[in-house]
C-alpha positions in Angstrom: 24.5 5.0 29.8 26.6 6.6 27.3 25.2 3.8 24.6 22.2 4.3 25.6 22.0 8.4 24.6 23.8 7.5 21.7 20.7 5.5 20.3 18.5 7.7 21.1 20.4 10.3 19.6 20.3 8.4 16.0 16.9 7.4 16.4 15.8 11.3 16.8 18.1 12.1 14.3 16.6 9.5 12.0 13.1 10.6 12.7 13.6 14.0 12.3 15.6 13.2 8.7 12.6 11.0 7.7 9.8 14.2 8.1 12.4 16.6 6.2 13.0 14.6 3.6 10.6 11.9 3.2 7.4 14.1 4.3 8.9 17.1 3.1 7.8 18.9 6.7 9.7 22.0 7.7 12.5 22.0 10.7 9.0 24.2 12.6 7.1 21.5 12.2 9.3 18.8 12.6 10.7 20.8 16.4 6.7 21.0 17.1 6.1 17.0 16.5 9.2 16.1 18.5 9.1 18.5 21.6 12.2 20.5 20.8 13.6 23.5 19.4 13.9 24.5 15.8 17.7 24.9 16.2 17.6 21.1 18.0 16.0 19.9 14.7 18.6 21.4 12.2 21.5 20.0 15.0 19.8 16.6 14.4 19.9 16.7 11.0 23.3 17.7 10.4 24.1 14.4 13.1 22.1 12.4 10.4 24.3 13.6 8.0 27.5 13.3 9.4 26.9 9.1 10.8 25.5 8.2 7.4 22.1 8.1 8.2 21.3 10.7 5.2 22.9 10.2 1.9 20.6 12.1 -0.5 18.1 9.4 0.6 17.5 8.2 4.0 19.7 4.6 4.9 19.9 3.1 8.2 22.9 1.0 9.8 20.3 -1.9 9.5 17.9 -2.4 6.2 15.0 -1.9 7.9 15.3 1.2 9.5 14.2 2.3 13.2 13.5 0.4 16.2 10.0 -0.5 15.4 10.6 -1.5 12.0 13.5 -4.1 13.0 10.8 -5.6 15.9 8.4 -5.5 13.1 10.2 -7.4 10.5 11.7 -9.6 13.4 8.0 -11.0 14.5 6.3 -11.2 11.3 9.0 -11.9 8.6 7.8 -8.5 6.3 9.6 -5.9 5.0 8.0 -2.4 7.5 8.5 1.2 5.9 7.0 3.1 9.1 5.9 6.4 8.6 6.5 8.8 11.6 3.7 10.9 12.6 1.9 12.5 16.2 -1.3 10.8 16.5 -2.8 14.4 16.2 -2.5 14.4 12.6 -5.9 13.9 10.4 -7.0 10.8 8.9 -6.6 12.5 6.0 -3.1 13.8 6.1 -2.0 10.5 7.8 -3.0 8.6 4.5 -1.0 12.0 2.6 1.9 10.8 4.4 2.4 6.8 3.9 1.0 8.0 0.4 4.3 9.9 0.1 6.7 7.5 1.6 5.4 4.6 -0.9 5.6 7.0 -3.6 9.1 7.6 -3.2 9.9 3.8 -1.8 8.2 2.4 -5.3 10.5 5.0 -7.7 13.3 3.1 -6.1 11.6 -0.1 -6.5 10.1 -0.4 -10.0 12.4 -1.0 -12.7 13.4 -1.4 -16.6 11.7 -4.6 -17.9 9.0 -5.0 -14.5 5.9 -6.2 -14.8 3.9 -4.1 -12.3 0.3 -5.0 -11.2 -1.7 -2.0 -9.6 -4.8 -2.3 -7.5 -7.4 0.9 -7.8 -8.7 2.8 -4.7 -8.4 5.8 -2.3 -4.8 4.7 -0.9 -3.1 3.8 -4.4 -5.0 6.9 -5.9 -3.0 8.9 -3.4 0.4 7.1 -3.8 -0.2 7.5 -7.8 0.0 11.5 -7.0 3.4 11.0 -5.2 5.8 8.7 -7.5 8.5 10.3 -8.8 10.1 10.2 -12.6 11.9 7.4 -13.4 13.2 6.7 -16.8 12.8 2.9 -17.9 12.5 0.1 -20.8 10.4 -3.1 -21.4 7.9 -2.2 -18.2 4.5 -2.6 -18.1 1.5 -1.9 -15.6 -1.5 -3.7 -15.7 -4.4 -3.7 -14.0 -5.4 -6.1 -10.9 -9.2 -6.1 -10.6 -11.9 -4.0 -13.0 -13.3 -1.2 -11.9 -17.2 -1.1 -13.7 -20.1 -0.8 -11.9 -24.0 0.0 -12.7 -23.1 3.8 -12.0 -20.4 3.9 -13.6 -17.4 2.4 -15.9 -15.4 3.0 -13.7 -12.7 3.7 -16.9 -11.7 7.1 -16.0 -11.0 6.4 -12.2 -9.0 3.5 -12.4 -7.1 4.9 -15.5 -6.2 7.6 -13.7 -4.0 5.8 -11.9 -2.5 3.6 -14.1 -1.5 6.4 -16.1 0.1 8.2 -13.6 2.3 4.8 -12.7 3.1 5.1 -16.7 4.0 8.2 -16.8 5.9 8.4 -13.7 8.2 5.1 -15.5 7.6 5.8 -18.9 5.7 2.2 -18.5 3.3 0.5 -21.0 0.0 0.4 -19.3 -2.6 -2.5 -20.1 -6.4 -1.7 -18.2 -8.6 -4.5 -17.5 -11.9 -3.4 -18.5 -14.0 -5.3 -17.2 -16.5 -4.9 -14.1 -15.1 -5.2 -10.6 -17.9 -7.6 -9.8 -19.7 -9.8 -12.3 -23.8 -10.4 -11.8 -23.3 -14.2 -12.2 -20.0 -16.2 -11.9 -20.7 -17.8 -14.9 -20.5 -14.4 -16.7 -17.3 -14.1 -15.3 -15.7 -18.4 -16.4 -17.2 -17.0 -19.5 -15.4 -13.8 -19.6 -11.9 -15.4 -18.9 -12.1 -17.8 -21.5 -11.7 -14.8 -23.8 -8.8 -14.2 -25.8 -8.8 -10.3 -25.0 -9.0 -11.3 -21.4 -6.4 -14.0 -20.9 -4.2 -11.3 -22.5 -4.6 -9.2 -19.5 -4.7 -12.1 -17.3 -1.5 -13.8 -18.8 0.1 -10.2 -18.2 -0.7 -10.3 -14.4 0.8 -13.7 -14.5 3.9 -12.4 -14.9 4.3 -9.8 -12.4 7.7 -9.1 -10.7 5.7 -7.1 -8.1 2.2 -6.0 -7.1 0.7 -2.9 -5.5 -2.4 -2.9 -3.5 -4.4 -1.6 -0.4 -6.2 -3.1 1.8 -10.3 -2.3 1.8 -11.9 -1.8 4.9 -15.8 -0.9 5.9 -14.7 0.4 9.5 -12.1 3.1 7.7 -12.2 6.9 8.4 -11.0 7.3 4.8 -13.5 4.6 3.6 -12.6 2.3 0.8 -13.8 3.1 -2.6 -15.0 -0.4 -3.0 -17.5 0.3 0.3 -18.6 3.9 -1.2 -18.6 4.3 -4.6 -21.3 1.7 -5.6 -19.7 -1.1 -5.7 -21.8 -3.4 -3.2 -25.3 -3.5 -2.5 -27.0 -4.2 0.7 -27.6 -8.2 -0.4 -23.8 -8.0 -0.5 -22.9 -6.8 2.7 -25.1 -9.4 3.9 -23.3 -11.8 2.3 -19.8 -10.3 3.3 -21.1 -10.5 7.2 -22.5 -14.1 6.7 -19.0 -15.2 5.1 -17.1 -12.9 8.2 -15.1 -11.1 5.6 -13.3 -8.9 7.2 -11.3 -6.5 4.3 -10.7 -7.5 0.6 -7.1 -6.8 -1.3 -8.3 -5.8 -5.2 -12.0 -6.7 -4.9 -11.1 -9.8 -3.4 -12.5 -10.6 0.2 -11.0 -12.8 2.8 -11.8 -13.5 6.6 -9.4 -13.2 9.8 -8.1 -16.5 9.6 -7.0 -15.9 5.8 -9.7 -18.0 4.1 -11.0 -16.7 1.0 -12.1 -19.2 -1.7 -15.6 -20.1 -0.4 -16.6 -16.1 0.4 -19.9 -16.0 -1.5 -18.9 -12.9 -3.5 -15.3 -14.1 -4.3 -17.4 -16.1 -7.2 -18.3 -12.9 -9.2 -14.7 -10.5 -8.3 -12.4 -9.6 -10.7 -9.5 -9.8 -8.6 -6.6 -12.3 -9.1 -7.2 -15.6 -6.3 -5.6 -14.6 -3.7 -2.4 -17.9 -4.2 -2.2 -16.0 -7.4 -1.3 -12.9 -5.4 1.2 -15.1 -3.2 3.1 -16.1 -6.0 4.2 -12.6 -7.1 8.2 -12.0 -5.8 7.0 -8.6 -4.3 3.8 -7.9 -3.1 3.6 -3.8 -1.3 0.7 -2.9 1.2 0.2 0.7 1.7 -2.0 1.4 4.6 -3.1 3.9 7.0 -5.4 4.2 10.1 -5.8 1.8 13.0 -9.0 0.8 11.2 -6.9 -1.3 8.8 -5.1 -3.3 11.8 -7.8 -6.3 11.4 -7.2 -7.2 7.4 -3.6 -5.9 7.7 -3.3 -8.4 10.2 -4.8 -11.0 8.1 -3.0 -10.7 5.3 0.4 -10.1 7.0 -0.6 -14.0 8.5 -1.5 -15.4 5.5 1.6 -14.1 4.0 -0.2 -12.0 1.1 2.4 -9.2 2.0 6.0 -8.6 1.4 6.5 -5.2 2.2 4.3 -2.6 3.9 3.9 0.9 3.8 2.6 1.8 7.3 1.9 5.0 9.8 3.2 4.7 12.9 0.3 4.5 15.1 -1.0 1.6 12.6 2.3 -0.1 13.4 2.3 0.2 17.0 -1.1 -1.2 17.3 0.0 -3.9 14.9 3.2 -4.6 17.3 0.9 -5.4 20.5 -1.7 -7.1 18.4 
């Protein structure tokens, strides 16, 4: 019994230490989501501190903090970075908060000498707006999938973000301007017989690690790739006759994993998705129970390493 309040003792403590300095939420806030007391919040804190659970950044007693995290990584063999949160919160501040977390989980990540491939899109946009500054040397971040369209070039967007993963590691940054879907996938075997394109495509090669979303037409926050232009109707036709269900840089795959004969997959941009399996580190941010169905796929077909997760996305994933 004794071992039993104990635990749940660090895991409040470690929840409450996770929204104050993770989510940056004050001790109000924090006594509001948990059911107690302001003072009961600054006691659990202070308990955090003094068992080791805070140490200018949050650690755990295991590597993969929290219950549900441990059970996570246990079943499905990935890294889980779960986000606490009430399921009262907005769509749009629940993706504010995983955005945050994988902000500061990726300055801790990304190193001198990297290569670093980034995937455009409402999610990474977000996380771009949260990394913090990290002095390195010899890193570079290229671009996963092009971002052009017949609206727009889709330059400014996408380098946007890149620039902000540069700055934030004082990081070369190499674009990939080229369309995210070609008209003709013999414009695009054409394309990567280019010597300026294989540069790019050598670079991405190389990656020590890769960041990405997952795209889904069922999200709250909807996927850039759904809304800004990117697909026309003949496409979603083909998408639901191929049963994709979500796409990870432009590139579409079904429940079951399979990818290479999606109609559409002919004219993406987006590395194959056995290149994407070969990269050593390979970090999901997601948020929103509408993401369970291609989170789940790619978790299966092992296109994740680590994931960047709210809680109620986790849960659901847990009894799925």
């Amino acid at each position: 019994m004794a071992e039993r309040k104990r635990q749940n003792k660090a895991v409040s403590a470690l929840t409450a230490a996770r929204l104050y300095y993770l989510q940056d939420k004050t001790m109000d806030v924090i006594a509001e989501e948990l059911g107690t007391s302001r003072s009961s919040v600054s006691r659990l804190l202070s308990y955090a501190r003094e068992v080791g659970l805070v140490d200018i950044r949050i650690n755990s007693p295991l590597e993969h903090a929290g219950e549900l995290e441990q059970e996570l990584h246990d079943r499905l063999n990935v890294t889980t970075h779960v986000v606490p949160m009430p399921e009262s919160v907005t769509e749009v501040e629940r993706l504010e908060r995983v955005a945050r977390t994988a902000g500061r989980l990726l300055t801790q990540m990304i190193d001198s000498t990297m290569t670093v491939g980034v995937a455009w899109g409402s999610t990474i946009s977000a996380v771009s707006r949260e990394l913090g500054q990290k002095q390195t040397h010899g890193t570079t971040i290229v671009q996963l999938n092009g971002a052009g369209n017949t609206l727009t070039s889709g330059v400014e967007y996408s380098s946007d973000i890149l620039q902000r993963f540069g700055s934030a590691f004082t990081a070369q940054v190499q674009q990939f301007p080229v369309p995210a879907f070609f008209d003709d996938p013999l414009t695009r075997e054409a394309m990567w017989r280019e010597r300026s394109t294989r540069r790019v495509l050598d670079l991405q090669a190389k990656m020590d690690l890769a960041v990405f979303s997952l795209g889904s037409p069922t999200a709250e926050v909807p996927s850039r790739v759904y809304v800004g232009g990117y697909l026309g109707r003949a496409d979603y036709q083909s998408l639901s006759a191929d049963r994709a269900i979500g796409d990870v840089a432009t590139v579409f795959f079904r429940a079951d994993g399979t990818w290479k004969d999606i109609a559409l997959n002919a004219r993406a941009t987006g590395p194959g998705l056995d290149r994407l399996r070969r990269v050593a580190r390979r970090v999901c941010v997601v948020a929103g129970v509408q993401k369970l169905p291609p989170l789940r796929a790619a978790i299966a077909s092992k296109l994740v390493t680590d994931v960047v997760l709210d809680e109620g996305l986790a849960r659901q994933l847990f009894e799925s």
